[in-house]
N, C-alpha and C positions, 0 to 999 in steps of 0.2 A: 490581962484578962485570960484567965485559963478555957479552952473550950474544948478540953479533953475530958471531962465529966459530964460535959454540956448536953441535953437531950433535947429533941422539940419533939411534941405527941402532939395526934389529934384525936380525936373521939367521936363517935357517933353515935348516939341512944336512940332505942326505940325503933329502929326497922324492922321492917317486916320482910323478915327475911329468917330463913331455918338457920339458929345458930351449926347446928353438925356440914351442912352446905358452905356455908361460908368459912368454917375452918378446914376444908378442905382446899380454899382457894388460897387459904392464908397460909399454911402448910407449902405451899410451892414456891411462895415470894420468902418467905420469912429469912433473912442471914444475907442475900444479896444484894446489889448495889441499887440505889434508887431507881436509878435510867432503866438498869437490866427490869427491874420489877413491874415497870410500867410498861416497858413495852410488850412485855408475857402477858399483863393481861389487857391487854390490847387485842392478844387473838387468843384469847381464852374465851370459849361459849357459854359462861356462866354466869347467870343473872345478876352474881352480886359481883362480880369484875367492877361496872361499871361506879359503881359506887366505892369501891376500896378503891380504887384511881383517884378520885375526886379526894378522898378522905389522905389518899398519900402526898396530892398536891397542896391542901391543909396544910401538912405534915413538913413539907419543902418552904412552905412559905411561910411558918415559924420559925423554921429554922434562919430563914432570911433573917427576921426580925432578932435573933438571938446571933446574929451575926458570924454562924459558923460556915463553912467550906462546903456547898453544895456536892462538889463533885466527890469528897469523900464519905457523905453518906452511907450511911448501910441499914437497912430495915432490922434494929435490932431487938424488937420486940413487936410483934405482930397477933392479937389475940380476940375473938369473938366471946364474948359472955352471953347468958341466957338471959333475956328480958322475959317480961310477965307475959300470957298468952293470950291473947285476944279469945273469948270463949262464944260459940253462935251454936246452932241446933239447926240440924236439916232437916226438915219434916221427913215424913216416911208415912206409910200405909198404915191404914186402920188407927189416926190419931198417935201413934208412935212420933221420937223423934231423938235422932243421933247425936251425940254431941260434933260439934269439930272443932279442935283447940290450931288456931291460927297463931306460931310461936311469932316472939320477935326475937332481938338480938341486938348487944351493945359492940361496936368491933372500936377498938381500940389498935392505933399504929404508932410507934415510938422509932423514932429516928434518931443513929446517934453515929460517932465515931468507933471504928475497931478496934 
């Protein structure tokens, strides 16, 4: 069995989270080693940390299933897309009222060998 092509991804659709925020998060993990990635955002203060962790342990535990070499992992493709925007209206005075587009965001993480 070859597992030098081999990739295991995970996905997540539909958070509500600012896609341009969360590629900022993804930007810092992207090209390193799995272990190193998680433990970065482990002390990183940003909302969506908490979730690309969960999504990168997904991500390790296909690869389980695909029967590749955990410790040689490396985050080799790491990418937030734009989901549709949640749209609400904030009242305002004199019967006015504001729009607020609440974005979401698809983040996709692919796991593979160097």
């Amino acid at each position: 069995m070859q597992t030098k092509n081999l990739e295991s991804k995970a996905t997540v659709k539909y958070l509500r989270l600012s896609p341009n925020k969360t590629r900022r998060v993804l930007d810092q993990i992207r090209g390193k080693n799995y272990q190193e990635a998680l433990l970065l955002l482990k002390f990183m203060p940003y909302r969506s940390c908490k979730i690309i962790h969960t999504i990168i342990e997904s991500a390790i535990n296909n690869a389980k299933n695909l029967n590749l070499d955990k410790e040689k992992l490396i985050i080799k493709q790491a990418f937030a897309d734009t989901g549709p925007k949640l749209k609400r209206f904030q009242p305002r005075a004199q019967g006015r009222a504001f729009p607020i587009h609440k974005p979401t965001c698809h983040i996709t993480i692919k796991l593979g060998y160097q």
